[in-house]
C-alpha positions in Angstrom: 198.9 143.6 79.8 196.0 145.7 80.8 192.8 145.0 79.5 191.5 146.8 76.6 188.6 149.3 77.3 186.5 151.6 75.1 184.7 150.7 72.0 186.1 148.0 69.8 185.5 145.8 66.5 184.7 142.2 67.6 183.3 139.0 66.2 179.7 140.1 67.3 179.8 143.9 66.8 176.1 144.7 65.7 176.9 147.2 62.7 179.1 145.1 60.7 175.4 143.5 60.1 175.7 146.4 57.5 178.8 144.7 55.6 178.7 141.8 52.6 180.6 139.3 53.9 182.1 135.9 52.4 180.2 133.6 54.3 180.7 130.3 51.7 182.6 128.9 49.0 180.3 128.3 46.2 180.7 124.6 45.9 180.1 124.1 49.4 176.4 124.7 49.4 175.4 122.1 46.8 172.0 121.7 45.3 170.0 118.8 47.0 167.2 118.8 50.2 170.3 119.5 52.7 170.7 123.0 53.1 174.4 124.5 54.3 174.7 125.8 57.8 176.9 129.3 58.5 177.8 131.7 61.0 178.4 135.0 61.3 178.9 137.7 63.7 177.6 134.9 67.0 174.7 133.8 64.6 173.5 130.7 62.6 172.4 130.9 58.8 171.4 128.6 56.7 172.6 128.4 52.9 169.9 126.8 50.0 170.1 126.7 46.2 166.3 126.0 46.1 164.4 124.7 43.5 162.9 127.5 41.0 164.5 130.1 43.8 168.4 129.6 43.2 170.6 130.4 45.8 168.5 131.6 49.3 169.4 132.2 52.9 167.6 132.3 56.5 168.4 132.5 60.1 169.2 129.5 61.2 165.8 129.2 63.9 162.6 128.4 63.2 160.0 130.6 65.1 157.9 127.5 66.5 160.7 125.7 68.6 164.2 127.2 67.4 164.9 124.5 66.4 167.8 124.4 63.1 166.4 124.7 59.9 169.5 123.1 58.5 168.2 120.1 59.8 165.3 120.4 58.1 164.8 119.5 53.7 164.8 122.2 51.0 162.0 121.7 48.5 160.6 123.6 45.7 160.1 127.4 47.3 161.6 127.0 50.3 162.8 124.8 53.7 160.9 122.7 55.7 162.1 122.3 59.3 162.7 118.9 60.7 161.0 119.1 63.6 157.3 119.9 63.0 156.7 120.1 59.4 156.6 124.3 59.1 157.3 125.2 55.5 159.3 128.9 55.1 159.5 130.6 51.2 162.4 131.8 50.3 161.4 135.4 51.7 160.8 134.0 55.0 157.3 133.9 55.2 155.7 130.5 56.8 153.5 129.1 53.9 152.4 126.0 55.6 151.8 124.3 59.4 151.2 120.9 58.8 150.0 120.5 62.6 146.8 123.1 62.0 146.2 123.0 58.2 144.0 124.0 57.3 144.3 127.3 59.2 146.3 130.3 57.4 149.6 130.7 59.5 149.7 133.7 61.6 151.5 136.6 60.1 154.5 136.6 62.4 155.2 133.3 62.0 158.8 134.4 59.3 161.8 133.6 59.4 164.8 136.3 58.6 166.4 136.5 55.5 169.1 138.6 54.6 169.1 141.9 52.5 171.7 140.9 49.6 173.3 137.4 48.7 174.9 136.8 45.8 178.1 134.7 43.8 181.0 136.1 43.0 184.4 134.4 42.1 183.6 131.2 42.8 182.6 132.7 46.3 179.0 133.5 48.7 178.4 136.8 50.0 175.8 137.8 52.4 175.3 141.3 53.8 172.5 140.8 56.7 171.6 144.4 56.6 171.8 146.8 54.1 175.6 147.6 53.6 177.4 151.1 53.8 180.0 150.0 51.6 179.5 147.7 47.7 180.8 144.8 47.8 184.3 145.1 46.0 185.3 144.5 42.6 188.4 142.4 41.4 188.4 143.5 37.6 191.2 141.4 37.4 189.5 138.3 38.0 187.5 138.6 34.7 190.9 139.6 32.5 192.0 136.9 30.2 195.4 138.0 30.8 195.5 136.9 34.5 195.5 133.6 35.7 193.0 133.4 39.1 193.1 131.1 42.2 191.9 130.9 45.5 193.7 130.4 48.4 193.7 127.7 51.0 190.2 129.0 52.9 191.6 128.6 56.6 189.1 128.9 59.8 191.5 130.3 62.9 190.7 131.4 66.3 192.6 135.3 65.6 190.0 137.7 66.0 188.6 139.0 62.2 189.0 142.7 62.5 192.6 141.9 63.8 193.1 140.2 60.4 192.1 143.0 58.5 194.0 145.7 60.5 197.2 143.3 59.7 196.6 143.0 56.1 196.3 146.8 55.8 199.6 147.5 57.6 202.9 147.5 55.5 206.0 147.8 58.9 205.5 144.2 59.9 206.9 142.6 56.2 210.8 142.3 57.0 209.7 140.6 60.3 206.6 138.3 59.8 207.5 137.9 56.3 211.5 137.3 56.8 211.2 134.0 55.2 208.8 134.8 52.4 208.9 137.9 50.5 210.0 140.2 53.2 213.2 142.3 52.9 215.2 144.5 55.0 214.7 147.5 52.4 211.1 147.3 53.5 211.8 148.4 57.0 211.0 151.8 56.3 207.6 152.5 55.5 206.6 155.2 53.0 202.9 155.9 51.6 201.9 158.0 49.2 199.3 159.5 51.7 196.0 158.7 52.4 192.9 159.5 50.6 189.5 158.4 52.2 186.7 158.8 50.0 183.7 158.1 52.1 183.3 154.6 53.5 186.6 153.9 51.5 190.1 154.2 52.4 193.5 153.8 50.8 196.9 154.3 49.7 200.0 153.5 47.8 203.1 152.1 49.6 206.5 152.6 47.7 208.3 149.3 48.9 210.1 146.2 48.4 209.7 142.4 47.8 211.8 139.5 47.6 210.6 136.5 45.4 212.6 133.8 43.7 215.9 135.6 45.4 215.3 138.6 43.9 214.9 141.6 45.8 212.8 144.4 43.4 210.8 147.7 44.1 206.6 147.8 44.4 203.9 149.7 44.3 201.7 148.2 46.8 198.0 149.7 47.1 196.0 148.9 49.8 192.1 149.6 50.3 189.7 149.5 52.9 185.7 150.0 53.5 183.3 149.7 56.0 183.5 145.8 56.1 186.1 143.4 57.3 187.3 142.8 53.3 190.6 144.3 51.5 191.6 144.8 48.3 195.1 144.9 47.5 196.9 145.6 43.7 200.6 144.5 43.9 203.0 146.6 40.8 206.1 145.8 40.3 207.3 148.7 37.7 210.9 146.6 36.9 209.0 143.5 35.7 205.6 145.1 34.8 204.0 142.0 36.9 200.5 142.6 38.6 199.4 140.9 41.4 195.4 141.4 42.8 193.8 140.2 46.1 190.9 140.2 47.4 191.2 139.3 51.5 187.9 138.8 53.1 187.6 137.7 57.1 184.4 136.5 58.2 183.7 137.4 61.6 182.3 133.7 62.3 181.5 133.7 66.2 183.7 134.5 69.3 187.1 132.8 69.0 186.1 131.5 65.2 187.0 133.1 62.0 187.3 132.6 58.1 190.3 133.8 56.1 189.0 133.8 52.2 191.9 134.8 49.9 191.4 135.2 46.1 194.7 135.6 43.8 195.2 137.3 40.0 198.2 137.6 38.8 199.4 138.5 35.0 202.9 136.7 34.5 201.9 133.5 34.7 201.0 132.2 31.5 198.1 130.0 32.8 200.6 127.5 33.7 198.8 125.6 36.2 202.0 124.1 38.0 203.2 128.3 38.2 199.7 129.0 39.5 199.8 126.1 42.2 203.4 127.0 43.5 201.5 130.8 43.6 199.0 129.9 45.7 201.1 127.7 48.2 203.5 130.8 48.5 200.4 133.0 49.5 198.9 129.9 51.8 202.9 130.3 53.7 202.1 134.4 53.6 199.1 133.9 55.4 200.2 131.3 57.8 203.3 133.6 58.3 200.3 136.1 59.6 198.4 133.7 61.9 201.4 132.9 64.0 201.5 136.6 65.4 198.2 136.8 65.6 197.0 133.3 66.7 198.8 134.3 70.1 197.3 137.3 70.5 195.0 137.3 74.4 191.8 139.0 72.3 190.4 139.0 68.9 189.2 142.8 68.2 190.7 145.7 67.4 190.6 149.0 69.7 188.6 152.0 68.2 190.0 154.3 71.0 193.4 155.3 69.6 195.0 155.8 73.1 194.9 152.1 73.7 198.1 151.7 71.4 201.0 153.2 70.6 200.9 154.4 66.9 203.5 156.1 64.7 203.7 157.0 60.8 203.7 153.6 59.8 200.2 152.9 61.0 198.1 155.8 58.9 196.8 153.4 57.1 195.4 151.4 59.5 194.4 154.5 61.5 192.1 156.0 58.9 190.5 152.4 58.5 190.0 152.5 62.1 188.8 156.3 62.2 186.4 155.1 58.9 185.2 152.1 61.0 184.4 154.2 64.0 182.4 156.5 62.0 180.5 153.3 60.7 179.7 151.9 64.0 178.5 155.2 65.4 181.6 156.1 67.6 182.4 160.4 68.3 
C-alpha cells in the first residue's frame, strides 16, 4: 500500500485543541490529594476535584523541573508538585515556592489550564482551546422515558479520527455487523441528503436492522462537528423504539485511543437485566468495529480526497471530512 500523503487528522493534530473531548469517566477522578493523570492529543493533563474549587485541570508539567504534577497532592486551591514544594491555583498561577519564600513567584512561573471542563452524563469533558463546535446534547439522556447506560469504555490502538469516520458511514453494516444487527437489505445505502450547517454535518439513512431475529426498517440519523464526537438517533417507525448515542474518541497519544459510548433507549422499561443485555449488544457492535480497524497500518484519516476511492455511499463521511478540513485550515 502506498503511504498516505497530504494533510490528515491524527492523534496529535494541533486544531482539534479547539474540540471538547471526553477525557474521563466521572468516577475515575475521585476527590482526595491524588489527582487523576490524562492524555490527549500526545499530551499529559492532570484531573483534580479540589477543595473549595470542584472539578480543575492542568498540564501535566510543572514549569520548575517538568516534573508530573500528578505526582504531586491536591489541597485546598490548588496542586502542589511532588518534587519541590511549588503550589499552582486552580487557574494556573504559582502561589507559592517553598525553596525562596518569602519572595513573590515570578509571573511566568503558571501552569496551563484548559479553556472549558465540565460533567456531563456521568462523563469529563475538556476542550484545551476554545472549541468551534458546543459540546453535544443527548436530550434523551434526561427523559424519564429512556433508560441510559454507558458502554464498556475501551482504550484501542485504531487511530481516533478513523473511529469517527467508521461510525458516520452506513455501507459497512451487512459486513462488519453480519453477526449483530446487520442485514443484507442494508447493502444498499440510501440518505436523505446532506445538510451541513456550519461546523455541523448530518443526515438521515433509510435502512435496516436485525435484532432478536427480526429484520425491520430505520431511520438512522447521523451527525458530525468539528470534534472527534458523534451523535446518532436510531427510529424504528414499525415499533416506534428510539435508540440515542453519543460516540466520543479521545485522540489519547500516537497509537492510543478511548472509545466512550453512552446509550438511551425508550422500550426498555428500566428493566435493568434488558438494559445490561443492551449494553453488551453495543460492547459486541463496537468490538465488531475494532477488528477492521485494529488492523489498519495507520491511525488518521486522509483530508486529501484523492487518497481513496469514494462513491455515494461515503457523502457522509465526505462532508465530515470537507467540514474537518475547513476546521484545520486546509484549501
Amino acid at each position: 500500500m502506498p503511504s498516505i500523503t497530504g494533510p490528515v487528522l491524527d492523534q496529535t493534530t494541533p486544531a482539534l485543541a479547539r474540540a471538547w473531548h471526553a477525557v474521563a469517566l466521572s468516577g475515575e477522578v475521585a476527590a482526595g490529594p491524588a489527582a487523576t493523570q490524562i492524555w490527549l492529543l500526545g499530551q499529559p493533563w492532570c484531573l483534580a476535584r479540589v477543595p473549595g474549587a470542584g472539578l480543575t485541570a492542568w498540564a501535566d508539567r510543572c514549569p520548575h523541573r517538568l516534573a508530573p504534577l500528578s505526582a504531586g497532592a491536591v489541597e485546598a486551591g490548588g496542586i502542589r508538585c511532588g518534587y519541590h514544594g511549588w503550589f499552582f491555583s486552580v487557574d494556573g498561577r504559582c502561589a507559592s515556592i517553598p525553596a525562596t519564600a518569602p519572595l513573590e513567584p515570578p509571573g511566568r512561573a503558571r501552569v496551563e489550564i484548559p479553556w472549558g471542563l465540565t460533567e456531563r452524563y456521568g462523563v469529563v469533558w475538556m476542550a484545551p482551546q476554545e472549541p468551534a463546535s458546543p459540546l453535544f446534547d443527548l436530550p434523551e439522556w434526561d427523559d424519564d422515558s429512556y433508560s441510559t447506560g454507558l458502554s464498556e469504555v475501551v482504550r484501542t490502538p485504531a487511530g481516533a479520527a478513523l473511529l469517527v469516520d467508521n461510525f458516520l458511514d452506513a455501507a459497512h453494516f451487512p459486513y462488519v455487523h453480519a453477526a449483530t444487527f446487520g442485514t443484507t437489505e442494508a447493502a444498499s445505502v440510501v440518505d436523505r441528503g446532506i445538510e451541513r450547517d456550519g461546523f455541523d454535518v448530518r443526515t438521515t439513512f433509510e435502512t435496516w436492522y436485525r435484532e432478536g431475529g427480526r429484520t425491520q426498517p430505520q431511520l438512522l440519523t447521523k451527525e458530525g462537528s468539528a470534534s472527534l464526537t458523534v451523535r446518532l438517533r436510531l427510529e424504528f417507525p414499525e415499533s416506534g423504539t428510539v435508540i440515542a448515542i453519543l460516540f466520543s474518541c479521545t485522540p489519547e497519544r500516537a497509537g492510543q485511543s478511548r472509545v466512550y459510548k453512552l446509550l438511551a433507549r425508550n422500550d426498555l422499561d428500566h428493566d435493568p437485566d434488558r438494559l445490561k443485555a443492551f449494553i453488551e449488544e453495543e460492547d459486541t457492535i463496537l468490538r465488531e468495529d475494532l477488528s477492521i480497524l485494529e488492523r489498519y497500518d495507520h491511525e488518521c484519516v486522509p483530508l486529501d480526497r484523492t487518497v481513496e476511492i469514494h462513491t455515494r455511499a461515503d457523502r457522509l463521511s465526505l462532508a465530515w471530512r470537507r467540514l474537518m478540513a475547513d476546521f484545520v485550515g486546509i484549501d
